[in-house]
N, CA, C and O atoms as CSV, one atom per row, in Angstrom:
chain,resi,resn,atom,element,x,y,z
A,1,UNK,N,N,-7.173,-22.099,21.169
A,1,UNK,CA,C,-6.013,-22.952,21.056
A,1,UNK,C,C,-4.774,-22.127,21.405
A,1,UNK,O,O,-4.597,-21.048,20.838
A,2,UNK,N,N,-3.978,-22.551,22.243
A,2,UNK,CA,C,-2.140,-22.296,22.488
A,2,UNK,C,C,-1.624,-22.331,21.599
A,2,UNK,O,O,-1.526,-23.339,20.900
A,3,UNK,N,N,-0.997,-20.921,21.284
A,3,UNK,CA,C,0.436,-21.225,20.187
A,3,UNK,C,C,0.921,-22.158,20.028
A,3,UNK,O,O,1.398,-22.581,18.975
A,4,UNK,N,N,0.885,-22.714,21.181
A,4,UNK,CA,C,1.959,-23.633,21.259
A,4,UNK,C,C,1.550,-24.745,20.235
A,4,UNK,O,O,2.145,-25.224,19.270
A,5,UNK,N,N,0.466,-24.957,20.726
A,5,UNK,CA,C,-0.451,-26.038,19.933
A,5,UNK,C,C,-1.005,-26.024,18.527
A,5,UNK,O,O,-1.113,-26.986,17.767
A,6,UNK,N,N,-1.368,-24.639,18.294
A,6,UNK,CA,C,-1.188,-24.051,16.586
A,6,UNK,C,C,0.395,-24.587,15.965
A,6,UNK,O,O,0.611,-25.054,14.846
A,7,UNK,N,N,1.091,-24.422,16.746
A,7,UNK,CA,C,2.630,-24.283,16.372
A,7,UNK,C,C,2.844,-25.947,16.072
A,7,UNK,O,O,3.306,-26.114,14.944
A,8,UNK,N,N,2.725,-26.612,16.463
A,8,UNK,CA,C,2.586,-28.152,16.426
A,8,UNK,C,C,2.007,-28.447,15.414
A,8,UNK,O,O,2.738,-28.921,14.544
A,9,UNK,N,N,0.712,-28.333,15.119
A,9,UNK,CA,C,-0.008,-28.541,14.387
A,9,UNK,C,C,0.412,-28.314,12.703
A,9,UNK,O,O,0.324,-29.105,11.764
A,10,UNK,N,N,0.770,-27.267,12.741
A,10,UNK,CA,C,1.341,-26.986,11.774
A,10,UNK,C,C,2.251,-27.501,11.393
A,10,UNK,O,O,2.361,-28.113,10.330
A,11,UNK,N,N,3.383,-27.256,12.559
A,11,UNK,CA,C,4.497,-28.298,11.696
A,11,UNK,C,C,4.409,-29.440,11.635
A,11,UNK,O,O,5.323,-30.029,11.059
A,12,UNK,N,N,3.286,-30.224,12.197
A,12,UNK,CA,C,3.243,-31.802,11.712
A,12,UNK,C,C,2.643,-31.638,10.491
A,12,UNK,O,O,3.078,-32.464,9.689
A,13,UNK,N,N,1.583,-30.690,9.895
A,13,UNK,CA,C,0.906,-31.097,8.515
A,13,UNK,C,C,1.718,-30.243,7.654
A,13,UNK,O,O,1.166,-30.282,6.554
A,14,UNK,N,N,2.842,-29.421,7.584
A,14,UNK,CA,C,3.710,-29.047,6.484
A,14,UNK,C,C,4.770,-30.030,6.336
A,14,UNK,O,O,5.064,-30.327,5.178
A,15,UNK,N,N,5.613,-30.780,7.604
A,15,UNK,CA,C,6.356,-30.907,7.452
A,15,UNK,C,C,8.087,-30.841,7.930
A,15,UNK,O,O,9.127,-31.495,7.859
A,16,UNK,N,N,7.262,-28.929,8.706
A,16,UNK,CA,C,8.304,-28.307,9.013
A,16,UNK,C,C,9.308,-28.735,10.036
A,16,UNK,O,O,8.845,-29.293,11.030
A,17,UNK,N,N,10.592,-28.571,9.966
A,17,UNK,CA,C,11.638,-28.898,11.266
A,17,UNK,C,C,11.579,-27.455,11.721
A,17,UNK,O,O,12.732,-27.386,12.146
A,18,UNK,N,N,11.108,-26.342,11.923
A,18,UNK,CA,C,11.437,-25.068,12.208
A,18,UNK,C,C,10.314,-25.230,14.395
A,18,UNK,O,O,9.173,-25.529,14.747
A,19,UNK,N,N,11.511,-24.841,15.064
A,19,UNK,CA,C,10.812,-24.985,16.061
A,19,UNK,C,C,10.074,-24.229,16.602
A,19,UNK,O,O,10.104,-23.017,16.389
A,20,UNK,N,N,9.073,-24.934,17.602
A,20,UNK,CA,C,7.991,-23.965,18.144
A,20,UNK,C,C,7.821,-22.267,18.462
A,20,UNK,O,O,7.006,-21.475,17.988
A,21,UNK,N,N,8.670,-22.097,19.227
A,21,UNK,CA,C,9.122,-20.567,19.468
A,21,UNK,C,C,9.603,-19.622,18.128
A,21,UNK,O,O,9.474,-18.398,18.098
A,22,UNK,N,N,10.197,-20.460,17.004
A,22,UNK,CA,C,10.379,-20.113,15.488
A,22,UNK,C,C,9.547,-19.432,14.952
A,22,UNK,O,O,9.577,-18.276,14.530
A,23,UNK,N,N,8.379,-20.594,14.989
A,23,UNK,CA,C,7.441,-20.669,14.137
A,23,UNK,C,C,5.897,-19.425,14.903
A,23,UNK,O,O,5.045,-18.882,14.200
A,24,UNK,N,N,5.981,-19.336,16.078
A,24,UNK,CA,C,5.341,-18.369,16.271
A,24,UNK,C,C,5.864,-17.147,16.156
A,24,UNK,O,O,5.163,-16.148,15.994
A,25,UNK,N,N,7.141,-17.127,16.232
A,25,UNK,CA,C,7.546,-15.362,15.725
A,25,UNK,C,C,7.539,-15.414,14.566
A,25,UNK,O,O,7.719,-14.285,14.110
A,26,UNK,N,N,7.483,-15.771,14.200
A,26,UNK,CA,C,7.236,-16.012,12.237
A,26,UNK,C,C,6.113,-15.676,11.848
A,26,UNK,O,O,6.041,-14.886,10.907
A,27,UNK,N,N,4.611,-16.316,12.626
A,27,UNK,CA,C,3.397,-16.012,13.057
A,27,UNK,C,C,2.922,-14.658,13.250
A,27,UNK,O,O,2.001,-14.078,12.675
A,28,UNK,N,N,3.900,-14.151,14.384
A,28,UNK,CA,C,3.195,-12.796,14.819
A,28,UNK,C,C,4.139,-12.001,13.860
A,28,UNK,O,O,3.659,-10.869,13.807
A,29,UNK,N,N,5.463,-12.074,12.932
A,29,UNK,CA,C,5.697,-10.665,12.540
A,29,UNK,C,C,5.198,-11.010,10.745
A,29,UNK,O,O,6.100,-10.722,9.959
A,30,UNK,N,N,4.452,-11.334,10.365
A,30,UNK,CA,C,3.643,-11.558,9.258
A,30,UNK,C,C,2.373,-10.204,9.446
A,30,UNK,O,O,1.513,-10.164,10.326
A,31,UNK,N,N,2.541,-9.422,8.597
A,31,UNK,CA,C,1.393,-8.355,8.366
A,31,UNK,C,C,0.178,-8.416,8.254
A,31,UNK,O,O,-0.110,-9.411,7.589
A,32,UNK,N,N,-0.978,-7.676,8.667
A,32,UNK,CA,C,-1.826,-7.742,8.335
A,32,UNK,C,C,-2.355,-8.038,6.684
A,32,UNK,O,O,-3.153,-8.946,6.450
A,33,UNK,N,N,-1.677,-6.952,5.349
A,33,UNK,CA,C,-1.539,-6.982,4.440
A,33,UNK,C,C,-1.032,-8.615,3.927
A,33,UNK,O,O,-1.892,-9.201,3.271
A,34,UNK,N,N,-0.393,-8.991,4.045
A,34,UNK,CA,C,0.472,-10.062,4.134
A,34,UNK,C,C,-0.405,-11.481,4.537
A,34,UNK,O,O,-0.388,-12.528,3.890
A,35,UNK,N,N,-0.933,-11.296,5.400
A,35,UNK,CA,C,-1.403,-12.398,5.869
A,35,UNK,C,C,-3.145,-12.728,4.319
A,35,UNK,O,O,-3.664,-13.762,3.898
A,36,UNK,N,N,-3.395,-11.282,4.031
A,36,UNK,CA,C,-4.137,-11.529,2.942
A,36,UNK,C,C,-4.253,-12.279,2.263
A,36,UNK,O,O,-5.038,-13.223,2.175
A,37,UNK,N,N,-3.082,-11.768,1.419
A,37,UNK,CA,C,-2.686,-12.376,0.313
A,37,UNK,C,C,-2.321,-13.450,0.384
A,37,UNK,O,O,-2.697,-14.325,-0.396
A,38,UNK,N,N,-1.220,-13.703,1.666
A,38,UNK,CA,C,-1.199,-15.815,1.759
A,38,UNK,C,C,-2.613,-16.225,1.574
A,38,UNK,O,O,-3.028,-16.964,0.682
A,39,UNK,N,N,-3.313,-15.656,2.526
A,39,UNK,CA,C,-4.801,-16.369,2.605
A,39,UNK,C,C,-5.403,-16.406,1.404
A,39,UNK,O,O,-5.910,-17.503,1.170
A,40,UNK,N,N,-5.574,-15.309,0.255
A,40,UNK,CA,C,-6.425,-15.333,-0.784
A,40,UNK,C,C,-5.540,-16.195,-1.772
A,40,UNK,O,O,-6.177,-16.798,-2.636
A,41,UNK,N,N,-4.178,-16.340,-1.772
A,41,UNK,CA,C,-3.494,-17.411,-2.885
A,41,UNK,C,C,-3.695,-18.873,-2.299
A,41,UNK,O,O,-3.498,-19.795,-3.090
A,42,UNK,N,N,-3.982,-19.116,-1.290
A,42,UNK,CA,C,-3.761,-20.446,-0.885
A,42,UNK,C,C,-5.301,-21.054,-1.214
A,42,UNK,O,O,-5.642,-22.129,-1.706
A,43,UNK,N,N,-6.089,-19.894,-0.727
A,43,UNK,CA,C,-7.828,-20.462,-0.863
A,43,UNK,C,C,-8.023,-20.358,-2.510
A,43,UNK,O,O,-9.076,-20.870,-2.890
A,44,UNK,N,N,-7.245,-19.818,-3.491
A,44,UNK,CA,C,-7.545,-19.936,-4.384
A,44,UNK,C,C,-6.942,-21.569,-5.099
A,44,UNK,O,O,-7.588,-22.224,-5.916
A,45,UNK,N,N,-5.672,-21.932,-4.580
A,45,UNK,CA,C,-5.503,-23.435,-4.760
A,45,UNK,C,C,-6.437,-24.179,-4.165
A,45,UNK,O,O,-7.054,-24.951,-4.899
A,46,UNK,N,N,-6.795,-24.145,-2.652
A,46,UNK,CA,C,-7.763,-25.428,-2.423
A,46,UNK,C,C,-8.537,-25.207,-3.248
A,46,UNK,O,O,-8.479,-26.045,-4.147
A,47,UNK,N,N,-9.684,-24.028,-3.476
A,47,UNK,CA,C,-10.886,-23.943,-4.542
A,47,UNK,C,C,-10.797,-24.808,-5.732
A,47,UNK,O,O,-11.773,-25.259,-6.333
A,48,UNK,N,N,-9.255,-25.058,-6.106
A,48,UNK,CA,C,-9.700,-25.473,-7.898
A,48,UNK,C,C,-9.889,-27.054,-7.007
A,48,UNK,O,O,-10.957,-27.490,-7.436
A,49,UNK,N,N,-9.534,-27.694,-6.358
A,49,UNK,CA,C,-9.941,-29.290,-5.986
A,49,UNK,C,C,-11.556,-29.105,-5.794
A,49,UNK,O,O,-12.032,-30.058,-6.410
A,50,UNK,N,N,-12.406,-28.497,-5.352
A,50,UNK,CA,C,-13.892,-28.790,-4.682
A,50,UNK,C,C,-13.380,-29.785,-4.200
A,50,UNK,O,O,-13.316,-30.823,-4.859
A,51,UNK,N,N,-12.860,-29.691,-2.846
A,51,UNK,CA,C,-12.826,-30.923,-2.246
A,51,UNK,C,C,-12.879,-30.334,-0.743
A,51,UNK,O,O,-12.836,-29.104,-0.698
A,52,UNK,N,N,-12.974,-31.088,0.639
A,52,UNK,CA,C,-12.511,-30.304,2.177
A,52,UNK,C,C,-11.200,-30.144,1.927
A,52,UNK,O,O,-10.495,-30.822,1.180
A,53,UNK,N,N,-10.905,-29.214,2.586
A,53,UNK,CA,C,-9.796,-29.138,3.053
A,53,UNK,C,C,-8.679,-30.167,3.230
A,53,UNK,O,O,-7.569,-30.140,2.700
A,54,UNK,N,N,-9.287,-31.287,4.260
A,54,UNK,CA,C,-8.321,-32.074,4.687
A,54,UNK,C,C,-8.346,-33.162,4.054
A,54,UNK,O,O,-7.950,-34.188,4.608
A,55,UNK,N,N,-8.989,-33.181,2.286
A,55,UNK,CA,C,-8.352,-34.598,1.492
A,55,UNK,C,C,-7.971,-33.202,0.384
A,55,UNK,O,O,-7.197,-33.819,-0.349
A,56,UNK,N,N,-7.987,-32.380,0.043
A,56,UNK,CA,C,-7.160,-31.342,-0.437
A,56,UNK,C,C,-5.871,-31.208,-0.302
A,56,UNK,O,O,-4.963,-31.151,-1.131
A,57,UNK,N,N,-5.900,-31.152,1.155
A,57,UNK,CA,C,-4.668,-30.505,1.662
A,57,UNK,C,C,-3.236,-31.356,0.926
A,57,UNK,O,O,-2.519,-30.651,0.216
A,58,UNK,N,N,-2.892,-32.657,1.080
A,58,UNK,CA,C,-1.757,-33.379,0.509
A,58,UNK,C,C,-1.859,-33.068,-1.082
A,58,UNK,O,O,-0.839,-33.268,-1.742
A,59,UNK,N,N,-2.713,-32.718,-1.566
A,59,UNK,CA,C,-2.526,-32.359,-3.542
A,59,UNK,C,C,-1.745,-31.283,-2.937
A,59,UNK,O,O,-0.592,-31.447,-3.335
A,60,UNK,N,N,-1.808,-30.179,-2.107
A,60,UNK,CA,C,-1.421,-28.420,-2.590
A,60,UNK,C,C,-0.597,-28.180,-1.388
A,60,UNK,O,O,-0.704,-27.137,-0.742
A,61,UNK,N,N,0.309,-29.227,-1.046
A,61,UNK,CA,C,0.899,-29.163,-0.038
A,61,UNK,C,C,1.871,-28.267,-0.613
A,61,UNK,O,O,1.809,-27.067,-0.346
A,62,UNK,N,N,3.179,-28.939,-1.731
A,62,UNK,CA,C,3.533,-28.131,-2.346
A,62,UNK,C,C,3.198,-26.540,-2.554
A,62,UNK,O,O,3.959,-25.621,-2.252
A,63,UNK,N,N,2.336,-26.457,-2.938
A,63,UNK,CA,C,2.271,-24.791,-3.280
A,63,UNK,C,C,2.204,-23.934,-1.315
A,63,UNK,O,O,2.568,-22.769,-1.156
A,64,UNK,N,N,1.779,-24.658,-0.323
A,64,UNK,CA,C,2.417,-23.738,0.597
A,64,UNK,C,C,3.735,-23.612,0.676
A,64,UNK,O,O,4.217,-22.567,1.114
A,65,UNK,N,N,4.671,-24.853,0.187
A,65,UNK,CA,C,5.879,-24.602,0.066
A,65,UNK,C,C,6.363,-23.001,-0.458
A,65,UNK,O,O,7.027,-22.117,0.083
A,66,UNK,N,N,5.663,-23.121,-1.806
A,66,UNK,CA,C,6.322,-22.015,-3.106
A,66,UNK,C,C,5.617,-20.662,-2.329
A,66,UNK,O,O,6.054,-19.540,-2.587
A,67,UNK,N,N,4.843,-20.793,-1.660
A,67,UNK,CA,C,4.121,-19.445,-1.328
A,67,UNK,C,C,4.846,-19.126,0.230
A,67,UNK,O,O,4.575,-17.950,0.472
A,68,UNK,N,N,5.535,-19.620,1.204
A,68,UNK,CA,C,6.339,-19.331,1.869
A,68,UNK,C,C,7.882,-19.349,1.260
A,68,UNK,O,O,8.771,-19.002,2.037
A,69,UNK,N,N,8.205,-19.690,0.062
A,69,UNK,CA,C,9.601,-19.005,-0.347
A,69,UNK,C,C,8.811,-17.930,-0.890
A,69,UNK,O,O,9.279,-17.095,-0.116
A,70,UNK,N,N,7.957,-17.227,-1.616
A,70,UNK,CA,C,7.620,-16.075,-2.068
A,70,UNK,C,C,8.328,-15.135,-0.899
A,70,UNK,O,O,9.321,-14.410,-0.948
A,71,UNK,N,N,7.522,-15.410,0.035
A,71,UNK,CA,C,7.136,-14.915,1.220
A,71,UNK,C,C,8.437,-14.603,2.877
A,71,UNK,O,O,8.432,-14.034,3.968
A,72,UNK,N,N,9.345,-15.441,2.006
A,72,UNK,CA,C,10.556,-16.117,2.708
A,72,UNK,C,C,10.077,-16.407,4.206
A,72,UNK,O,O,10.485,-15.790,5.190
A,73,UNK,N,N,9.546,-16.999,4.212
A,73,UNK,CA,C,8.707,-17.720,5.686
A,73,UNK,C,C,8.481,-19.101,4.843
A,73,UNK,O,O,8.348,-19.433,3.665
A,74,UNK,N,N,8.535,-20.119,6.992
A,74,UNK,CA,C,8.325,-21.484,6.728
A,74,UNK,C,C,7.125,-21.819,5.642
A,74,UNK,O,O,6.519,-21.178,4.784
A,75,UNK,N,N,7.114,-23.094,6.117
A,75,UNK,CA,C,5.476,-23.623,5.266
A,75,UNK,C,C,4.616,-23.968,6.302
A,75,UNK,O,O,3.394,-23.891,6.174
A,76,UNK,N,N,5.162,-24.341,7.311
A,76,UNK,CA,C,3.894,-24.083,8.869
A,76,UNK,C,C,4.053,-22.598,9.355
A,76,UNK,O,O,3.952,-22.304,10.546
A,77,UNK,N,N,4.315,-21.650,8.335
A,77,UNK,CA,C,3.401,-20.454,9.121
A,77,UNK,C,C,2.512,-20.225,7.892
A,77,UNK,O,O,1.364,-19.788,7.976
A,78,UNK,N,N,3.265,-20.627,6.478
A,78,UNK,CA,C,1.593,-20.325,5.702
A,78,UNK,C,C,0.341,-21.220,6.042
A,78,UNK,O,O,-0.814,-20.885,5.779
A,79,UNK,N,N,0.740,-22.512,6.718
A,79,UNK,CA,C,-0.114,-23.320,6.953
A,79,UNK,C,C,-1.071,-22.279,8.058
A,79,UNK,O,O,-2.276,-22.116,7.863
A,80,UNK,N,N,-0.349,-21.636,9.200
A,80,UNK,CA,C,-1.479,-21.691,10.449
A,80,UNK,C,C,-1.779,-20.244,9.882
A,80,UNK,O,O,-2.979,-20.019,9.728
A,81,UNK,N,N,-1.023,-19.355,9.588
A,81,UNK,CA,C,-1.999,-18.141,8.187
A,81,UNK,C,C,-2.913,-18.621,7.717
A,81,UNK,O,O,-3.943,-18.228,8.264
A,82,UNK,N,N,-3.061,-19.264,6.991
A,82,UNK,CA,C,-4.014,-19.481,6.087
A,82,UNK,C,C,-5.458,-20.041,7.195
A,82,UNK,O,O,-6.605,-19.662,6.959
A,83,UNK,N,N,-5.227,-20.668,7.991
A,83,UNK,CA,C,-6.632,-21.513,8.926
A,83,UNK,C,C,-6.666,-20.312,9.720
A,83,UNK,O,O,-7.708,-20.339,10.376
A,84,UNK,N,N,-6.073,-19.386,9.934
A,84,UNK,CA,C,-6.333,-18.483,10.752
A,84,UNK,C,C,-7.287,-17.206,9.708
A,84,UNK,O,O,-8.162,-16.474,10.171
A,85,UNK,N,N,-6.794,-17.220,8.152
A,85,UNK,CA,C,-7.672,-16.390,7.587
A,85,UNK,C,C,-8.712,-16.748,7.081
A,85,UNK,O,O,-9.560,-15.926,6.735
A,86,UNK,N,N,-8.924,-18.541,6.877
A,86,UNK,CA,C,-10.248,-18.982,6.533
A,86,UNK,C,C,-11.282,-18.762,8.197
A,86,UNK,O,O,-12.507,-18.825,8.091
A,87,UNK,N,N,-10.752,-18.558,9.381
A,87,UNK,CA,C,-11.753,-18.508,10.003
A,87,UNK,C,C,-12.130,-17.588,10.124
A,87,UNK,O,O,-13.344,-17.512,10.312
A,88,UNK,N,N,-11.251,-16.233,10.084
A,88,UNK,CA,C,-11.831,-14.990,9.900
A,88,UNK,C,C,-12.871,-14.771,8.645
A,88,UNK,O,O,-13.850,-14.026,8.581
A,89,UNK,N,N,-12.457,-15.456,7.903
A,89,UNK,CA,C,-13.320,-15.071,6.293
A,89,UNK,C,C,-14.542,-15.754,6.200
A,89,UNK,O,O,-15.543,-15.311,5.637
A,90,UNK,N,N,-14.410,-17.217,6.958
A,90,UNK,CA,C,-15.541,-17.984,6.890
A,90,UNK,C,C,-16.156,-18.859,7.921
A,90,UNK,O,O,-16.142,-20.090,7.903
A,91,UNK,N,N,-16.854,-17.876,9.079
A,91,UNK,CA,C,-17.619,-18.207,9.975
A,91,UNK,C,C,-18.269,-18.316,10.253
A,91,UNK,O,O,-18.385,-18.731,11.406
C-alpha cells in the first residue's frame, strides 16, 4: 500500500483533519522504541473487547485519541502505528 493511501485511511477511521503529507512525516519520525509502546498500549485496549478489530475499533477510538496526546502526535498516526505493528507482531 502507498502512503498515500495508508495516509487516507487513517484519517478517515480517526477522524483526523491533519493532511496527507502531515500525517506521513508524523509516520516516519515516530521511533522505533516508540512505535512499541503505541503498539503494545493500543493492543492492550482492543484485547479487553475479544472482539475484531473492526467492531472494536469505534469502543477505543477514544483512547487513540489520549495515546497520541501522550505521544503529542495525531490519532491517524497512532491509528496506521498500530496496523503497522500488529502486522509485524502478527503474521
Amino acid at each position: 500500500m502507498k502512503q498515500e493511501q495508508a495516509a487516507r485511511i487513517a484519517r478517515t477511521m480517526t477522524g483526523s483533519i491533519l493532511d496527507t503529507s502531515d500525517i506521513v512525516k508524523q509516520v516516519n519520525d515516530v521511533t522505533k522504541n516508540t512505535r512499541q509502546i503505541i503498539g503494545i498500549k493500543v493492543h492492550q485496549v482492543v484485547k479487553e473487547y475479544k472482539l475484531p478489530f473492526h467492531k472494536t475499533f469505534p469502543l477505543v477510538r477514544n483512547n487513540f485519541n489520549k495515546i497520541a496526546i501522550e505521544h503529542n502526535i495525531d490519532p491517524a498516526v497512532v491509528f496506521w502505528v498500530y496496523m503497522d505493528w500488529r502486522y509485524e507482531n502478527y503474521k
